[in-house]
N, CA and C of each residue as an Amber inpcrd file, in Angstrom:
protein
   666
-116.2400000 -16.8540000 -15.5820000-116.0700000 -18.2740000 -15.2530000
-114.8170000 -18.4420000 -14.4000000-114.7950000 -18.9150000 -13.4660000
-113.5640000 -19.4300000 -12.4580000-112.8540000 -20.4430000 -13.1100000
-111.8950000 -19.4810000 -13.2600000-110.2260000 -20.7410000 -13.7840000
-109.9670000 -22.0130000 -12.9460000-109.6860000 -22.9730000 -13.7930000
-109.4020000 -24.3730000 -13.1770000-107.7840000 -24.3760000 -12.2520000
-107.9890000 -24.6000000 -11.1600000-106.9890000 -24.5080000 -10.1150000
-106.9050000 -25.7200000  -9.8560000-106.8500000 -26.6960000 -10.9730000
-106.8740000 -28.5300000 -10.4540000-105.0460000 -28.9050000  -9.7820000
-104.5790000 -27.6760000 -10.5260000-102.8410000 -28.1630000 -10.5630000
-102.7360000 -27.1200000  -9.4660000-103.0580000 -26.2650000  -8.8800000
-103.0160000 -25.3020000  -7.6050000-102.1930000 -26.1960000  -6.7750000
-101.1220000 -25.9400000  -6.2020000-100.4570000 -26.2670000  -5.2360000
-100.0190000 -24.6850000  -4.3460000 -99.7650000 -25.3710000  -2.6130000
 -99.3590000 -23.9520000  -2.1000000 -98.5490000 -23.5760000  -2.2100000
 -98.5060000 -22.0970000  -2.4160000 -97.5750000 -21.0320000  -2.4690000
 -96.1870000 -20.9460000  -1.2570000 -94.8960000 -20.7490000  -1.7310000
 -93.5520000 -20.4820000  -0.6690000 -94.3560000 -19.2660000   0.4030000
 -93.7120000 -19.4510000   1.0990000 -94.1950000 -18.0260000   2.1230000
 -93.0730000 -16.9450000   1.8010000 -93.1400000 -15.5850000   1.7640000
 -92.2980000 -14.6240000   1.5250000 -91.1770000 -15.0330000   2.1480000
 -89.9290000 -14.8050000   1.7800000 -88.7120000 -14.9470000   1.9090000
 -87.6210000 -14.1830000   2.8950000 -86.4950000 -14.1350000   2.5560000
 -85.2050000 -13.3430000   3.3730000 -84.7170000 -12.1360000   2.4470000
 -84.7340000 -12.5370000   1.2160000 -83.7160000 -12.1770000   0.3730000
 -84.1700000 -10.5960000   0.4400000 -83.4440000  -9.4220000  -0.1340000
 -83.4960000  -8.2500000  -0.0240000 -83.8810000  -8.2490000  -1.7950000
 -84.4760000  -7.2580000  -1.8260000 -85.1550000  -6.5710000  -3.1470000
 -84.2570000  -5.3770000  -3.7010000 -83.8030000  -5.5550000  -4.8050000
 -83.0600000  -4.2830000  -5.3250000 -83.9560000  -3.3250000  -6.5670000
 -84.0570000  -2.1480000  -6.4280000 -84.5140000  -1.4050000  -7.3940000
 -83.0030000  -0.0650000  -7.8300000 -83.3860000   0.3160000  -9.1130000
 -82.7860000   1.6660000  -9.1370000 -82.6770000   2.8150000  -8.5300000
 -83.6510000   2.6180000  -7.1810000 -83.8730000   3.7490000  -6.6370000
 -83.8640000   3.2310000  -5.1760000 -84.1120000   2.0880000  -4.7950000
 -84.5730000   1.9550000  -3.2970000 -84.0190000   0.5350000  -3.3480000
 -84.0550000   0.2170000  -1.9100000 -83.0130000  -1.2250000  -1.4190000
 -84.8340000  -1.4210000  -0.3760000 -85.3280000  -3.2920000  -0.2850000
 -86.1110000  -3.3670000   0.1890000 -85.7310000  -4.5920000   0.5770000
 -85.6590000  -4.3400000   2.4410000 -85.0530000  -6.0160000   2.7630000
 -85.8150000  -6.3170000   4.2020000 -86.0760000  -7.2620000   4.1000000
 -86.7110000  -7.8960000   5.1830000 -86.3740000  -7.7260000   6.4870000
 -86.8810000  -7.5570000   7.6960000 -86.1810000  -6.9580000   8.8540000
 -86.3590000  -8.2260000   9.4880000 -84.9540000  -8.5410000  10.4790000
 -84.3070000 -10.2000000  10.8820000 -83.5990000  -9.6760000  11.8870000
 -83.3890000  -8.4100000  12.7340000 -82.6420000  -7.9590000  13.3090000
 -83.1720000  -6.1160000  14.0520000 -82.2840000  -5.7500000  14.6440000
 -82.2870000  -4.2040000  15.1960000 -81.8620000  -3.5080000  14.0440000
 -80.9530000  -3.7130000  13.1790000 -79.9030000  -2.4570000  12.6420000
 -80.2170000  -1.1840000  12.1280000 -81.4970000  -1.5800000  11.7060000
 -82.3850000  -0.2000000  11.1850000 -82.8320000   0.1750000  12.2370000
 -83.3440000   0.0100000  13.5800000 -84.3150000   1.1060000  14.3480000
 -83.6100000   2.0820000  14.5890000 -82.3790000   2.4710000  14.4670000
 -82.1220000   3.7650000  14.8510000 -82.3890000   4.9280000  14.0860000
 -82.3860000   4.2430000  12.5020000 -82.3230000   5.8490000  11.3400000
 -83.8510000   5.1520000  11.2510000 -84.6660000   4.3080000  11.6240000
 -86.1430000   4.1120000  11.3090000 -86.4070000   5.5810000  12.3320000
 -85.9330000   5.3050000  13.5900000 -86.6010000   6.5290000  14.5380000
 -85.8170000   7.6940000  13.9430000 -85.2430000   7.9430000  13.8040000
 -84.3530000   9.5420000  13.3680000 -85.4480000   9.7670000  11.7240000
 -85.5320000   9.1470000  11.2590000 -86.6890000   9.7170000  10.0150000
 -87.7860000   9.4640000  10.8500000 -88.8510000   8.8520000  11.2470000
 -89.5560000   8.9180000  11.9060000 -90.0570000  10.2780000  12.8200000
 -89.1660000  10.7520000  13.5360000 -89.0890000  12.0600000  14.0410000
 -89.0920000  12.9090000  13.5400000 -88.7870000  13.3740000  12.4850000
 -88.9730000  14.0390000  11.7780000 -90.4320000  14.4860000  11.1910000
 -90.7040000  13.2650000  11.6630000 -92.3830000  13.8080000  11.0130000
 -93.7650000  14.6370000  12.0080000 -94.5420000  14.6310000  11.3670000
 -95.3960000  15.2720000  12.5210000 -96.3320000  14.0070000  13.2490000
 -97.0070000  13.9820000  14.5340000 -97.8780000  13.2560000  14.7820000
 -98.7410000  11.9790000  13.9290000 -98.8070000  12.8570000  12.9640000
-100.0840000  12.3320000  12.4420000 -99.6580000  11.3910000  11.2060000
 -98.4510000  10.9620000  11.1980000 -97.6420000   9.9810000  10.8570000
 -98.2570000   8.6460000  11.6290000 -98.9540000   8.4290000  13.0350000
 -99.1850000   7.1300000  13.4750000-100.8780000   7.3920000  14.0070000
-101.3540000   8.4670000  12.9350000-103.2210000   8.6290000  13.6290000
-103.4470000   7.1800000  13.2340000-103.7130000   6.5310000  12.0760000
-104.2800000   5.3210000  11.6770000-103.6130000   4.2430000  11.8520000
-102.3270000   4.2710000  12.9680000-101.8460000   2.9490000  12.9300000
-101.9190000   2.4940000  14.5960000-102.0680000   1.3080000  14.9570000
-102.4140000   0.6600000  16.2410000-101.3630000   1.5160000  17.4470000
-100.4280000   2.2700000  16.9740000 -99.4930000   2.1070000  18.0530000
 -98.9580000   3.8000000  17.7590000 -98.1290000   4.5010000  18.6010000
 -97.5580000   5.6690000  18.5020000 -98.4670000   6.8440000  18.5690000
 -98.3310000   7.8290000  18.6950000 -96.9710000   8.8230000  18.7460000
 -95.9080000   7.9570000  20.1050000 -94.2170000   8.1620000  19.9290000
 -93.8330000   7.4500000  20.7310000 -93.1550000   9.4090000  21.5530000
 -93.1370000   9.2050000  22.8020000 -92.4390000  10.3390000  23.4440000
 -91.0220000  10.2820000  23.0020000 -90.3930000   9.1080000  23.4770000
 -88.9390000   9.1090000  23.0230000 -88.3550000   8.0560000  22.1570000
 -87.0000000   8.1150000  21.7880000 -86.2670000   6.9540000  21.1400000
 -86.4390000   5.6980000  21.9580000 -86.4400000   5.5580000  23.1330000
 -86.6760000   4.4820000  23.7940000 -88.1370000   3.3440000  23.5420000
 -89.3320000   4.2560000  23.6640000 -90.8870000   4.1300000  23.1230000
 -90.6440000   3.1550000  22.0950000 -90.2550000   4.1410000  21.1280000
 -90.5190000   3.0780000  19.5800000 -89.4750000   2.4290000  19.5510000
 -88.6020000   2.2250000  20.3240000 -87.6340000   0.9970000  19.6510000
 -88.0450000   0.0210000  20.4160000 -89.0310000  -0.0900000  21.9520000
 -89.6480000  -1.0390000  22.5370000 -90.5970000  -1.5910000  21.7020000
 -91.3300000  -0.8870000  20.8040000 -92.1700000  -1.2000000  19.9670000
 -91.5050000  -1.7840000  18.5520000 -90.6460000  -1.4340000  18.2000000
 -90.0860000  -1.8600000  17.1300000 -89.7510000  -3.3450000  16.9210000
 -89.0520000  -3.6300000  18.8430000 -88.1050000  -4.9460000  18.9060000
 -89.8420000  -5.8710000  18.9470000 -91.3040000  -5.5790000  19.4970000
 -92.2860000  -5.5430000  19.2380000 -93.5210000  -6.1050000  18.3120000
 -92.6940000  -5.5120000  17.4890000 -94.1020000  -5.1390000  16.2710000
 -92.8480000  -6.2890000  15.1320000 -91.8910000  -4.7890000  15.0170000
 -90.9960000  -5.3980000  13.7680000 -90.4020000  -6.6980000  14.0750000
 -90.2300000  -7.3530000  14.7880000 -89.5100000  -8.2100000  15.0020000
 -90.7090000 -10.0140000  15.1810000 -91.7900000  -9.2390000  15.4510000
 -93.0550000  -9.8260000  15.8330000 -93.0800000 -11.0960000  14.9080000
 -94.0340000 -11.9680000  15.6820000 -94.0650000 -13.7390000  14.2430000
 -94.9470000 -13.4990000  13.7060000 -94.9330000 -14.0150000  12.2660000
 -96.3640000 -14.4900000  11.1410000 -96.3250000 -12.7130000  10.8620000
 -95.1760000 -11.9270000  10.8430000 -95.5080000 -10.4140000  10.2480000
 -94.1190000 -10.6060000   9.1230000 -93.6960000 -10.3280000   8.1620000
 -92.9570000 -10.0440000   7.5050000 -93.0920000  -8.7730000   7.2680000
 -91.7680000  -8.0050000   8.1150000 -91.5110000  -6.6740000   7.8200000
 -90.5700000  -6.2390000   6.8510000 -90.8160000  -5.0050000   6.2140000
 -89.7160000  -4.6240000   5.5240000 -89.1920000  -3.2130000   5.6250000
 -87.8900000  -3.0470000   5.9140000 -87.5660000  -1.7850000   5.7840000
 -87.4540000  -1.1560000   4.2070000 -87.6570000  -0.1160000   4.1170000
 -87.2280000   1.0610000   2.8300000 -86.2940000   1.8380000   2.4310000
 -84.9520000   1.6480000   2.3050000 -84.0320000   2.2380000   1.8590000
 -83.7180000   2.7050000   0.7580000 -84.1170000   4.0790000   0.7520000
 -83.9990000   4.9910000  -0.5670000 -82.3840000   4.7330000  -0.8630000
 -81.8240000   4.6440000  -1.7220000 -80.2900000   4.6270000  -2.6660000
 -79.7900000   6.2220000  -2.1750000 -80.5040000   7.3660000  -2.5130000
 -80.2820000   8.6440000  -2.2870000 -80.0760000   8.4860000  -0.9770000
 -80.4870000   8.0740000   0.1360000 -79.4840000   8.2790000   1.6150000
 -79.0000000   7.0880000   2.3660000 -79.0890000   6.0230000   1.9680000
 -78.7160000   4.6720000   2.3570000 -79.5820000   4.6970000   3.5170000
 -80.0080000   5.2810000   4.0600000 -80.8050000   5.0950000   5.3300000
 -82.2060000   4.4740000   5.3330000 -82.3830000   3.6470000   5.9600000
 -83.9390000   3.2460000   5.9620000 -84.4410000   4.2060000   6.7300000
 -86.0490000   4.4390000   5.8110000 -86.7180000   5.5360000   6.4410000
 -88.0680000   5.2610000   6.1130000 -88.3010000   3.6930000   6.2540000
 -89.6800000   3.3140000   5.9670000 -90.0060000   1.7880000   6.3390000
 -91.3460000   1.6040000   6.7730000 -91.1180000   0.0060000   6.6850000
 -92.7240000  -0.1450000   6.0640000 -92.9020000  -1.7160000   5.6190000
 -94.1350000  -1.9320000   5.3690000 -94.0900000  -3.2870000   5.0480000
 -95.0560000  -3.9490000   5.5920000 -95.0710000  -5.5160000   6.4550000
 -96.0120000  -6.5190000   5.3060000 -95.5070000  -7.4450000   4.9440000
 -96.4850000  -8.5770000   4.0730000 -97.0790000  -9.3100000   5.4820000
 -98.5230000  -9.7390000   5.5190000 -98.9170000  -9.9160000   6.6440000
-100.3010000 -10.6760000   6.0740000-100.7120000 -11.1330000   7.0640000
-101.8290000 -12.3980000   6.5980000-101.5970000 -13.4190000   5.5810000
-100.5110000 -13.2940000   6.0000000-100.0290000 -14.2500000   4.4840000
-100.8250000 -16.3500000   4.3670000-102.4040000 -16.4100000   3.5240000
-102.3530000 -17.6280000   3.2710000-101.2590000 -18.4200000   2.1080000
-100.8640000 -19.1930000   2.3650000 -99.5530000 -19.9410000   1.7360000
-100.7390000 -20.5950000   0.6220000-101.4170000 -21.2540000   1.7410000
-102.0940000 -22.7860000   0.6220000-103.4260000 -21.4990000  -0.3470000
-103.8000000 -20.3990000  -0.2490000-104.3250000 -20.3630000  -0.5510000
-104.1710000 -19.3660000  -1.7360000-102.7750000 -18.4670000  -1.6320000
-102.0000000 -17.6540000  -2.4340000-102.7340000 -16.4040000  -2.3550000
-102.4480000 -15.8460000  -0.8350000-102.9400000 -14.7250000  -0.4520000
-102.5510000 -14.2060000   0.6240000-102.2070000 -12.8000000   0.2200000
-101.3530000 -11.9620000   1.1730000-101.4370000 -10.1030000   1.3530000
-101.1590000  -9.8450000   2.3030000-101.5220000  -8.9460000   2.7670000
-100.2530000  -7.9110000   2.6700000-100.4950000  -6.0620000   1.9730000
 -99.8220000  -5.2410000   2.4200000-100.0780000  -4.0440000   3.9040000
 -99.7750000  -4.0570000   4.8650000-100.0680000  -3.2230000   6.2760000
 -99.0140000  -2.6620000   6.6460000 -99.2370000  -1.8800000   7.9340000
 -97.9050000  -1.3670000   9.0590000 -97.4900000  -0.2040000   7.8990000
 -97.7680000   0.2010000   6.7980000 -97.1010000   0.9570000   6.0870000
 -96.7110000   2.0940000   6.8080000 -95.4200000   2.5400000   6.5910000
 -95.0020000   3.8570000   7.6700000 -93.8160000   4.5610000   7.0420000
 -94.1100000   5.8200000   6.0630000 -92.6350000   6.4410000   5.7150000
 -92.5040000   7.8060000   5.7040000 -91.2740000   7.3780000   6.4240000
 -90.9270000   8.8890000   6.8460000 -90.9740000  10.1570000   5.8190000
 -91.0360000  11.4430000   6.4940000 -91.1950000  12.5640000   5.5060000
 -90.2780000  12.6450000   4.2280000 -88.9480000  11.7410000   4.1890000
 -88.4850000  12.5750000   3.1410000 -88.9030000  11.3200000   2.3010000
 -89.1060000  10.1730000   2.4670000 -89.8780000   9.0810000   1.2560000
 -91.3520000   9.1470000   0.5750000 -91.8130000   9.4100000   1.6440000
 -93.5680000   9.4840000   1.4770000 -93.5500000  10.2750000  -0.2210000
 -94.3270000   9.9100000  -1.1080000 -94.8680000  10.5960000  -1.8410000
 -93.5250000  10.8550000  -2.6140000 -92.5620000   9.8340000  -2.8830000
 -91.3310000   9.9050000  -3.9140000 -91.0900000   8.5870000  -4.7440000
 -90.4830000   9.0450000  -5.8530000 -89.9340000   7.4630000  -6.6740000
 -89.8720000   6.3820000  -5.9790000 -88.7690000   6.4610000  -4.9100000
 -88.2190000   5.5930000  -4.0990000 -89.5140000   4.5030000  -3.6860000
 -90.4020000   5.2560000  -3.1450000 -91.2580000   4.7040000  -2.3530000
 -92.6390000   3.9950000  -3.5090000 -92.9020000   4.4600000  -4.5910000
 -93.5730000   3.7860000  -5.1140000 -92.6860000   2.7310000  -6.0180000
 -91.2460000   2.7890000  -6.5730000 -90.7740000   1.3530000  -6.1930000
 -90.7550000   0.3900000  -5.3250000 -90.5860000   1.0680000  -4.2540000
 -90.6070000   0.1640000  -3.6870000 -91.8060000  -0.9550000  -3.0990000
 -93.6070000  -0.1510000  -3.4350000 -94.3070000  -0.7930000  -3.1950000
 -94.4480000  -2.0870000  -4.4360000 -94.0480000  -1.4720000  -5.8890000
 -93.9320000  -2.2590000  -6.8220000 -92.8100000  -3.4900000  -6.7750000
 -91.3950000  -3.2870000  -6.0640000 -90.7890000  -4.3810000  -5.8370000
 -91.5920000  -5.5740000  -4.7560000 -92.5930000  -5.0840000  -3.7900000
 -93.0220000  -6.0390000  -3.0790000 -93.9680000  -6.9580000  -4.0330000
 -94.7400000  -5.9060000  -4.5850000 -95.3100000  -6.6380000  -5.2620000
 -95.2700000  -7.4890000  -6.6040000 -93.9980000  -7.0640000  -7.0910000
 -93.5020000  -7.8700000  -8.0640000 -93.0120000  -9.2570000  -7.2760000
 -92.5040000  -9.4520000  -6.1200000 -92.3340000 -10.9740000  -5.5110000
 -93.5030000 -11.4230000  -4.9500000 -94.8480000 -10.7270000  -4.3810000
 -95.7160000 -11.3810000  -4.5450000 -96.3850000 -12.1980000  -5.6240000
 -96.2310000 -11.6380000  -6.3600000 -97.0460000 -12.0340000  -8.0260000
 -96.0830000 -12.7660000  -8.8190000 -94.8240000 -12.1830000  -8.8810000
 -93.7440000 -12.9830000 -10.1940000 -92.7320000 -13.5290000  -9.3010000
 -92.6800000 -13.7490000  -7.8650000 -91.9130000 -14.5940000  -7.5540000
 -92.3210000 -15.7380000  -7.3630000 -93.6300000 -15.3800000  -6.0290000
 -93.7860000 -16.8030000  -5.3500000 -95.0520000 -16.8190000  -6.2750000
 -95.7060000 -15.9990000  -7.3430000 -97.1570000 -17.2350000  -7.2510000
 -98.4750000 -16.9080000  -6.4860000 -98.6870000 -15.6600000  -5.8190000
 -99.8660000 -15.7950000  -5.5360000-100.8620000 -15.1930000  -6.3730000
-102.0050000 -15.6610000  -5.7010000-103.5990000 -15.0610000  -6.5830000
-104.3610000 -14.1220000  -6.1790000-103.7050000 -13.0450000  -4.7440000
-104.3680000 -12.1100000  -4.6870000-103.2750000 -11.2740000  -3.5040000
-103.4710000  -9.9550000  -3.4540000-102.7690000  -8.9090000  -2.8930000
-103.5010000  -8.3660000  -1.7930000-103.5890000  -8.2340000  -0.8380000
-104.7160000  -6.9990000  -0.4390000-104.0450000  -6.0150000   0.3030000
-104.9470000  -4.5010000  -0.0760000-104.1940000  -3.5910000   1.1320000
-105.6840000  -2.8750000   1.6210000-105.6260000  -2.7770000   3.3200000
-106.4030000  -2.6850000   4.0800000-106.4540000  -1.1550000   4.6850000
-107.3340000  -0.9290000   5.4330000-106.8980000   0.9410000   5.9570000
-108.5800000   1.3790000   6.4130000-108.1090000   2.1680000   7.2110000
-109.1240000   2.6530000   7.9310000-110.3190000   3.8710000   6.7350000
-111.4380000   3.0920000   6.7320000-112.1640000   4.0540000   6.2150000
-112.2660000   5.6410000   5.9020000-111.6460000   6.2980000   7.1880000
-111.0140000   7.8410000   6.8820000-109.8970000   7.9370000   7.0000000
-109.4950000   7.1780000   6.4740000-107.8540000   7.5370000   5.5830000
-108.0320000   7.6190000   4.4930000-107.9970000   8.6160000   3.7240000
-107.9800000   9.1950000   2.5290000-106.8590000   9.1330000   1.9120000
-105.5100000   9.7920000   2.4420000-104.1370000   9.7760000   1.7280000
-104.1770000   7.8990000   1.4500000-104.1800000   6.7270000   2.6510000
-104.1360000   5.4760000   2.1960000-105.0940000   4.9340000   0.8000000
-106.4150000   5.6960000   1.1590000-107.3440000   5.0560000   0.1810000
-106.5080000   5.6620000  -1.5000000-106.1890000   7.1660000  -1.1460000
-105.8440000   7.5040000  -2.6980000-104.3960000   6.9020000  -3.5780000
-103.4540000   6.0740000  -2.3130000-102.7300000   5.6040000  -2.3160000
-102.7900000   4.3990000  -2.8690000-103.8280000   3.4010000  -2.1940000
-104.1630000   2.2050000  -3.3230000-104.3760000   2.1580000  -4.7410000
-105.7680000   2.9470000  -4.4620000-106.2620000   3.4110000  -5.7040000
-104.9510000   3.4700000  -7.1020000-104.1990000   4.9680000  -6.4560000
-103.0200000   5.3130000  -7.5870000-102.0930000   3.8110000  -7.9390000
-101.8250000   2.7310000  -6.8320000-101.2500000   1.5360000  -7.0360000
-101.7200000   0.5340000  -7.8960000-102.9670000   0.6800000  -8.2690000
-103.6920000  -0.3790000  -9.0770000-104.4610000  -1.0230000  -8.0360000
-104.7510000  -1.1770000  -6.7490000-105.8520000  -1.5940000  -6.2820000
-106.8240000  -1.2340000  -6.3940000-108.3480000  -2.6040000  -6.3600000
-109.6480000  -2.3620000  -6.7700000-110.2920000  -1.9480000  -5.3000000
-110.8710000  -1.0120000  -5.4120000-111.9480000  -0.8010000  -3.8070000
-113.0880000  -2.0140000  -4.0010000-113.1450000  -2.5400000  -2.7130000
-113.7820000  -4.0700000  -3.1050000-115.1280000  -3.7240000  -2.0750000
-115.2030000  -2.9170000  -1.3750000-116.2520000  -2.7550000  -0.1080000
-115.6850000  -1.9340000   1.3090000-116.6680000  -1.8800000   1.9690000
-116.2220000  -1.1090000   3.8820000-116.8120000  -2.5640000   4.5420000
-115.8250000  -2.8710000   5.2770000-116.3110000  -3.5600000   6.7720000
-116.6440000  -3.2880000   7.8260000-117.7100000  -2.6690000   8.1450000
-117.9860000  -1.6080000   8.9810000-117.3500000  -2.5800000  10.6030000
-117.3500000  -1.5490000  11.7070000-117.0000000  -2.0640000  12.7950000
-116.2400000  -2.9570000  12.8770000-114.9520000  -3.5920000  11.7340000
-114.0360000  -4.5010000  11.6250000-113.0760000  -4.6590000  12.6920000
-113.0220000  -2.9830000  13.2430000-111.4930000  -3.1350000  14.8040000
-111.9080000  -2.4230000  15.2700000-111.3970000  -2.1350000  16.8590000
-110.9620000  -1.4240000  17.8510000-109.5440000  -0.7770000  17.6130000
-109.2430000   0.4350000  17.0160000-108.2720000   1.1620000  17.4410000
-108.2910000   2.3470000  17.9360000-107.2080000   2.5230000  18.7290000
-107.0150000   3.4500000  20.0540000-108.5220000   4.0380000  20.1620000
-108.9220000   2.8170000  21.0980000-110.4140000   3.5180000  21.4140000
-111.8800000   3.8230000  20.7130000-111.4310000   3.6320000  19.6800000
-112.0660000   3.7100000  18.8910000-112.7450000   2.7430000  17.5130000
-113.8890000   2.9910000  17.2700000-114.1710000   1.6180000  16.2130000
-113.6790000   2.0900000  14.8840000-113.5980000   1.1720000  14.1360000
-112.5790000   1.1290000  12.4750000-113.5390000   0.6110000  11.4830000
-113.6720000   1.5390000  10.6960000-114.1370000   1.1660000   9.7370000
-113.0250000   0.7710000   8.1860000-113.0270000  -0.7360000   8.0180000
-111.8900000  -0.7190000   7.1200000-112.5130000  -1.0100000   5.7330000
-111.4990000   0.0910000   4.9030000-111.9000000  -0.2220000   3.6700000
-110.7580000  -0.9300000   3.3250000-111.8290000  -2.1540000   2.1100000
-110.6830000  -3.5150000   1.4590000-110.3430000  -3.1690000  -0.1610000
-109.3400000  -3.1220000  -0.1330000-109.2220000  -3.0540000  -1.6350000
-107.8970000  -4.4910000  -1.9940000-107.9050000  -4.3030000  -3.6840000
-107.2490000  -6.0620000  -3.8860000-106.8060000  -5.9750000  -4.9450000
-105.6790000  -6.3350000  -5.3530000-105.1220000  -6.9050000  -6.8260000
-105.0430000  -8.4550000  -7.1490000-105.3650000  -9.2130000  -8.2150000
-105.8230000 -10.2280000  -8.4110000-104.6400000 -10.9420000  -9.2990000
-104.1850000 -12.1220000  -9.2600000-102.8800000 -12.2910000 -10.3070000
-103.1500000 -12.2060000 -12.2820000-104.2500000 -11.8800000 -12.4140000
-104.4390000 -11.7110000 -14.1230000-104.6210000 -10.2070000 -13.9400000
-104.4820000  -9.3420000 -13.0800000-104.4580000  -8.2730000 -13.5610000
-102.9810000  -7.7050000 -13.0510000-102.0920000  -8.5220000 -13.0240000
-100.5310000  -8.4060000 -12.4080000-100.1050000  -7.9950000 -13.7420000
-100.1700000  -8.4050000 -14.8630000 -99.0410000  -8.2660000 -16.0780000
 -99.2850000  -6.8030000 -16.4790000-100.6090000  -6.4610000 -16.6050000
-100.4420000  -4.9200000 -17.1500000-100.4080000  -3.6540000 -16.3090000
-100.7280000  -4.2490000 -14.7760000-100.0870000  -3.7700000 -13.8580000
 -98.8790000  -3.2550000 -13.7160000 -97.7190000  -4.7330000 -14.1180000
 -96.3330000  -4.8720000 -13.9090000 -95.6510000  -3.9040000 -15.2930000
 -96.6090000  -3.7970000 -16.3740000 -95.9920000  -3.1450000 -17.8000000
 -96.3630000  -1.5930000 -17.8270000 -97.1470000  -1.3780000 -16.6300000
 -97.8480000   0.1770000 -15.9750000 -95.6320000   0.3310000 -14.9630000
 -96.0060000  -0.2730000 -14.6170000 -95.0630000   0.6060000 -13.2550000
 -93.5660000   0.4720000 -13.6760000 -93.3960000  -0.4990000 -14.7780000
 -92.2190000  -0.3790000 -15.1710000 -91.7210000   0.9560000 -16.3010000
 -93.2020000   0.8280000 -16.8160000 -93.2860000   2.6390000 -17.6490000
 -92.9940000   4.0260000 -17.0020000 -93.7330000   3.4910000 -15.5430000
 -93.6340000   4.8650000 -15.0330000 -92.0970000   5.1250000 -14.3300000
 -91.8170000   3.9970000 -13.5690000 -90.1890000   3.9380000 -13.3760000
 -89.0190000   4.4110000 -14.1110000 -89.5370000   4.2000000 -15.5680000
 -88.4340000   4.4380000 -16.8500000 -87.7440000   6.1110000 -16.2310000
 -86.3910000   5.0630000 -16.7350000 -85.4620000   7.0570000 -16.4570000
 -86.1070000   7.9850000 -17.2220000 -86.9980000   7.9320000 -18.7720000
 -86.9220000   9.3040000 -19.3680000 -88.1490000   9.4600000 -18.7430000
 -89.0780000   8.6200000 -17.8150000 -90.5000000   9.6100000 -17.2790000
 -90.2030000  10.7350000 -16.5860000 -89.2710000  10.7170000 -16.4360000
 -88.3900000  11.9460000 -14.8210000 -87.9070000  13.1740000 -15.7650000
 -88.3340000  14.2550000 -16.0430000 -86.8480000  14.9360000 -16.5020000
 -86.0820000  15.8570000 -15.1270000 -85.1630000  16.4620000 -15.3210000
 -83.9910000  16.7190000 -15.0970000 -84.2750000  17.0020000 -13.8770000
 -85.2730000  17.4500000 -13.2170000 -85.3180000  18.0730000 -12.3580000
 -86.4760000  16.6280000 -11.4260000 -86.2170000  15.8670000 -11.7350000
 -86.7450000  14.2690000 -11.0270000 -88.8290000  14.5130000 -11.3040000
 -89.3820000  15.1010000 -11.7500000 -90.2260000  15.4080000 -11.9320000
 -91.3700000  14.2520000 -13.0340000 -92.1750000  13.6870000 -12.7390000
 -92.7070000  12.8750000 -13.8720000 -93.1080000  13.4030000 -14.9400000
 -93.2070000  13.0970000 -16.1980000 -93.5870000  13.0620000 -17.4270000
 -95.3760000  12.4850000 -17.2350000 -95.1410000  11.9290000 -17.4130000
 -96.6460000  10.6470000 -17.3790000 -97.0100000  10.0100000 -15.4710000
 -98.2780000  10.3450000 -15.5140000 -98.5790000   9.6740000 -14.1710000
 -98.6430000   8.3340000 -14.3030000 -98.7980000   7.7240000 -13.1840000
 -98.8220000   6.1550000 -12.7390000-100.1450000   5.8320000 -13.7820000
-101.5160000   6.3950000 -13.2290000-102.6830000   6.1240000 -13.6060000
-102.7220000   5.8730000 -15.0710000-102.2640000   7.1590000 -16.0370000
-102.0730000   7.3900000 -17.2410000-101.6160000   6.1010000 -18.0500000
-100.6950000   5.2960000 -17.4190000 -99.5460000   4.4250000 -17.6230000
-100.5190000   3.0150000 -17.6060000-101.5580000   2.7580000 -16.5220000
-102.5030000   2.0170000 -15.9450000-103.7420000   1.7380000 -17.6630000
């Protein structure tokens, strides 16, 4: 049965303020100051860091910071950089985007982190701090994260986050040349709390022992 939304009013639009975790700093990009250690981690990686995203490989530092002032700086995108605590450096960004206000629905995209974040604490806090101000700040009623049908690392990536695979949109885009098949997946705001009591488990200092290693997976925790 569909919950009564008689008192539904619209949702704030994502904010300025910077996000603090124990492990990672997550702040809204309003400026340049990060593109330089964005490109210096960035480089570091191989190619195939930008197969599924609209834009890159860039040849030089010049490339992506044209794209950066671009993309990151771009209207109706709320970007965020990723700053792991372990190097103060941002070495990631990932954008709240489609954001309906009146309708309390918003979008995670642009996801992009460099080799030494990808696939660390840091970084799955930090998808959980976004989404803890989606859900327990402002109020909305649904999450979505989007991705090209053969992206596998993205799809197994939701999945492990608590997103539901909801369907394929076949022929949804044109990127580089090519047609996109996007798969939709979604988190819903009644399934936020045991979500939010999943990732704060897995976060806990004693899941790690000594050697930063988990105890208990995300899923397990789920």
């Amino acid at each position: 049965m569909s919950a009564d939304l008689g008192s539904w009013t619209p949702r704030p639009s994502p904010g300025l303020d910077p996000l603090e975790g124990d492990t990672v700093r997550v702040e809204p990009v309003t400026d340049e100051r990060h593109f330089e250690a964005l490109w210096e981690s960035f480089a570091q990686a191989e190619d195939g860091l930008w197969r599924y995203l609209g834009y890159g490989p860039f040849a030089d530092r010049g490339a992506f910071l044209a794209m950066a002032r671009r993309v990151y700086l771009g209207p109706d995108i709320r970007f965020h950089v990723v700053v792991p605590k372990a190097s103060g450096r941002a070495e990631g960004v990932a954008a709240l985007m489609r954001t309906d206000a009146a309708n309390g629905v918003t979008e995670i995209g642009h996801i992009c982190l460099g080799p030494g974040l990808a696939k660390s604490r840091a970084a799955t806090e930090a998808f959980f701090l976004l989404m803890r101000r989606v859900f327990g700040e402002l109020g909305y009623r649904r999450y979505e994260w989007k991705c090209d049908s053969e992206n596998e690392p993205s799809r197994r990536a939701a999945d492990r986050l608590g997103f539901r695979f909801e369907g394929v949109f076949r022929q949804h885009m044109v990127v580089k040349g090519r047609n996109r098949d996007t798969a939709w997946f979604s988190i819903i705001d009644t399934e936020w709390p045991a979500l939010e009591r999943a990732f704060e488990a897995w976060l806990a200092p004693d899941n790690f022992d000594a050697a930063g290693r988990q105890r208990r997976r995300l899923a397990e925790l789920r």
